[in-house]
Backbone bond lengths (Angstrom), bond angles and torsions (degrees), N, CA, C in turn:
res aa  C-N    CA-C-N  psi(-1)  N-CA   C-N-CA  omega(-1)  CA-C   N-CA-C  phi
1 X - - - 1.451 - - 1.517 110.18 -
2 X 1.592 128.40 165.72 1.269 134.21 -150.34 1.646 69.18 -108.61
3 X 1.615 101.47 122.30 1.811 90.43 134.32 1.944 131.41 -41.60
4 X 1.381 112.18 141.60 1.314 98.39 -178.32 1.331 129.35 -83.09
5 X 1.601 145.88 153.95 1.155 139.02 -156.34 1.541 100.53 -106.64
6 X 1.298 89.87 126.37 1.448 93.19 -167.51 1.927 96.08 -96.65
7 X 1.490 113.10 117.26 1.614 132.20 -178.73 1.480 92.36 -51.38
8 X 1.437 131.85 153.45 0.816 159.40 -168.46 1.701 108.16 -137.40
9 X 1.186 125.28 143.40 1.800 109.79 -157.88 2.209 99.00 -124.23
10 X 1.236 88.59 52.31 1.596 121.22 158.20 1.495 100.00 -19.02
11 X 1.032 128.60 -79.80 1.734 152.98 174.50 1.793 95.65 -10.84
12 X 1.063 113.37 104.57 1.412 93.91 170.37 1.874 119.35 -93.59
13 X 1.041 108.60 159.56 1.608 101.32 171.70 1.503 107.83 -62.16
14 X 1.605 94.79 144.70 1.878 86.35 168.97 1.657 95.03 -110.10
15 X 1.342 103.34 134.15 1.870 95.18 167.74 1.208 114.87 -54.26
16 X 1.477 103.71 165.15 1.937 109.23 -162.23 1.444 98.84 -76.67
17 X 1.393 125.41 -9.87 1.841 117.06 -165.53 2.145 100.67 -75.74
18 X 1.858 86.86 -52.50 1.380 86.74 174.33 1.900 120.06 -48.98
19 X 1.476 106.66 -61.04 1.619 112.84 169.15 1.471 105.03 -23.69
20 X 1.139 113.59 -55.19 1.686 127.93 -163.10 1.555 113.02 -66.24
21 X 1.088 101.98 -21.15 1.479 118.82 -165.38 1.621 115.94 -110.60
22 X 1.472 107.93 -27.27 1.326 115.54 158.05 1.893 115.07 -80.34
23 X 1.001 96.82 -64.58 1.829 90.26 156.59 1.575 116.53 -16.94
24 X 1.549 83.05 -68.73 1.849 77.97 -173.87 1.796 124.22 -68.33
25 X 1.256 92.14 -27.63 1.716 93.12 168.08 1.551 112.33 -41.17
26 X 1.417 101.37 -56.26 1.483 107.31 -148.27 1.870 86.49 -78.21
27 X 1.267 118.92 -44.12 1.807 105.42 -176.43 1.611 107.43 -77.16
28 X 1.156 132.93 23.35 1.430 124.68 -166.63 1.543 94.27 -87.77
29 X 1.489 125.37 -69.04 1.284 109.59 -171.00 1.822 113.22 -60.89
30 X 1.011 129.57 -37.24 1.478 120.39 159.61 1.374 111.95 -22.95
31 X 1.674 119.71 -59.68 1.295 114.98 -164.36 1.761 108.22 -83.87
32 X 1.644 104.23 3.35 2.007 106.62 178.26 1.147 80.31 -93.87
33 X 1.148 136.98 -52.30 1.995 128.18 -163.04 1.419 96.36 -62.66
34 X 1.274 130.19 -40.12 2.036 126.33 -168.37 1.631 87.07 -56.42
35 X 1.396 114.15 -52.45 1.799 112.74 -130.37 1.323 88.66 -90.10
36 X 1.687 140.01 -7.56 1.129 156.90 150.94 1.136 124.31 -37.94
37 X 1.327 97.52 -48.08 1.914 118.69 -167.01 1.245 111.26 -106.95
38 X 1.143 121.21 -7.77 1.526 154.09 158.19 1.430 103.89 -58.73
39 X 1.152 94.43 -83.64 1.896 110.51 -169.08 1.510 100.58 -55.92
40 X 1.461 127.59 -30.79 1.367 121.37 -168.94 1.742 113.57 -75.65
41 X 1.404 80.83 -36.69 1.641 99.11 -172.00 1.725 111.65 -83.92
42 X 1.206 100.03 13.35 1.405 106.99 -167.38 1.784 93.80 -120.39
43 X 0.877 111.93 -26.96 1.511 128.34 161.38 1.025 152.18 -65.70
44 X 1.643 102.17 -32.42 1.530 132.34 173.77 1.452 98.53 -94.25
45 X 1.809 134.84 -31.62 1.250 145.04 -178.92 1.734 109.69 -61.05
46 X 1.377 96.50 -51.87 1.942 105.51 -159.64 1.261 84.16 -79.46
47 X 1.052 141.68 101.49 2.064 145.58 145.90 1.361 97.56 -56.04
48 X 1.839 97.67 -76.00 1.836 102.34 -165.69 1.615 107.57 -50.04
49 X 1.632 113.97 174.90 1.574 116.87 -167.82 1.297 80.41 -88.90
50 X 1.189 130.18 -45.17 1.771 114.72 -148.79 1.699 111.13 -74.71
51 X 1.263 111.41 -30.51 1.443 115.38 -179.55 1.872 93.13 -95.02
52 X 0.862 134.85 -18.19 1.484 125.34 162.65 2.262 105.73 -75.61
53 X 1.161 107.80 -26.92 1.827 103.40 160.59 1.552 99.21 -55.65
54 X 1.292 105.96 -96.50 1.207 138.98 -173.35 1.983 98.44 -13.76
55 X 1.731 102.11 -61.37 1.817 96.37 -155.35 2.071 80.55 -77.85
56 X 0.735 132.62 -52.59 1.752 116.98 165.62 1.256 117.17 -34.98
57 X 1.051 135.12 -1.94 2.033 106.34 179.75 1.993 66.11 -133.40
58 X 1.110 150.77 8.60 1.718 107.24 152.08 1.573 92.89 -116.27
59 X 1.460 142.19 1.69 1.507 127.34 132.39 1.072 124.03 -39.64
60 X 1.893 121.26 -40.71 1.365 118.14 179.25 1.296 117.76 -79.21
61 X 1.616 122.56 -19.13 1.327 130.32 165.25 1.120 122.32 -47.37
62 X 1.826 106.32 -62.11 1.173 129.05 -177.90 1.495 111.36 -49.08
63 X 1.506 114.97 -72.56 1.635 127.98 -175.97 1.381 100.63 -30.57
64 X 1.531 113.10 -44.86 1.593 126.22 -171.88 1.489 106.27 -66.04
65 X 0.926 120.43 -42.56 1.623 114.47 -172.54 1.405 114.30 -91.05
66 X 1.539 114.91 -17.31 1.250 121.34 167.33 2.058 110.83 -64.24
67 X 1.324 87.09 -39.40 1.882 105.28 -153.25 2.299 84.08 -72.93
68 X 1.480 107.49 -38.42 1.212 109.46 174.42 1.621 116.02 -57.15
69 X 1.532 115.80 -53.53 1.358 99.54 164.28 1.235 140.07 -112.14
70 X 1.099 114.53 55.38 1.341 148.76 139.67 1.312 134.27 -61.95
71 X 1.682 109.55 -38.23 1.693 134.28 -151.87 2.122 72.02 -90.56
72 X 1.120 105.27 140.08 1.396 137.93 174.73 1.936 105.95 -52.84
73 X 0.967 141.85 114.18 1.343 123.61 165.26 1.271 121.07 -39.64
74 X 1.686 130.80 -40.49 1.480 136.39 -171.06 1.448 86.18 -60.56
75 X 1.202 135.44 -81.05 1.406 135.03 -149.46 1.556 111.04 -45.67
76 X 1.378 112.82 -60.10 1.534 96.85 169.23 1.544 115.03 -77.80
77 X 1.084 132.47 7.23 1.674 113.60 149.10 1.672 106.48 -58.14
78 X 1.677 100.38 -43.16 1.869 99.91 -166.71 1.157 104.76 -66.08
79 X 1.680 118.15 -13.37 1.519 106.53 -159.60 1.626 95.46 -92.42
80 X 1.224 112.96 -28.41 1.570 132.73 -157.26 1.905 88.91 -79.72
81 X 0.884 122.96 -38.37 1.760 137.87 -166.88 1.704 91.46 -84.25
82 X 1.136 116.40 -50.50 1.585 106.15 -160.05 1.399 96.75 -74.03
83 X 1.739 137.64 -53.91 1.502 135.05 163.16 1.061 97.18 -33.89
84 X 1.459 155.67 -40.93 1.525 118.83 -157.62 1.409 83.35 -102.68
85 X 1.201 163.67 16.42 1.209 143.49 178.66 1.455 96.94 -103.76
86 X 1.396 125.21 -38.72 1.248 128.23 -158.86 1.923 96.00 -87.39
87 X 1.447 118.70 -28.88 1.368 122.18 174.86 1.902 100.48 -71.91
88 X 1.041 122.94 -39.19 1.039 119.65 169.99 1.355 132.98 -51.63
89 X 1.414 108.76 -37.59 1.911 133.39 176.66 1.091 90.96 -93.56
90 X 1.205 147.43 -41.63 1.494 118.98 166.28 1.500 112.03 -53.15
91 X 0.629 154.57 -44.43 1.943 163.78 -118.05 1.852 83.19 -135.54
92 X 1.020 121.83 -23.59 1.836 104.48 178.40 1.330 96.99 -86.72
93 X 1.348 121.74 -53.71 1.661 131.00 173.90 2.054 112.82 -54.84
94 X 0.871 105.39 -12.79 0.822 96.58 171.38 1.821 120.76 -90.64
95 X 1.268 106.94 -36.89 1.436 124.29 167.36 1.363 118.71 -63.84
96 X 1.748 107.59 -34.65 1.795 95.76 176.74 1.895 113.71 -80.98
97 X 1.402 99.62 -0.77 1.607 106.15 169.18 1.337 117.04 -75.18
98 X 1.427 115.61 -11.29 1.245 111.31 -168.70 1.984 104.52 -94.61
């Protein structure tokens, strides 16, 4: 008989942000096709001008809050990281003036 092979647990954990973030990859265009069929159907609905104002500025909300989570978390960490670096070099430049 084979001695038995004892599994070894290789698999590493992924932290929950990544999990969170692969999730959302894969449902992101789902939620561009919703806000798609949304905006269309929101279009073909408003005939009159005044309820065609009105369903346009919370379409433009919407598109907006859709188009907001959409944007990748890494990128605004980089964006969130590069402001404090650049608030920081402001505030060093400001000290070698003195």
């Amino acid at each position: 008989m084979h001695p038995k092979r004892r599994r070894t647990h290789t698999a590493r954990h992924t932290p929950p942000v990544n999990h969170l973030l692969a999730v959302f990859a894969r449902v992101r265009p789902l939620v561009v096709l919703l806000g798609l069929f949304a905006g269309v159907g929101l279009l073909l609905l408003s005939l009159p001008s005044a309820v065609l104002g009105v369903l346009t500025l919370t379409g433009g909300l919407v598109a907006g809050l859709l188009i907001a989570c959409t944007v990748p978390f890494a990128v605004v960490r980089l964006v969130v990281a590069g402001l404090d670096t650049a608030a920081a070099g402001v505030d060093h430049d400001r000290h070698r003036q003195d």
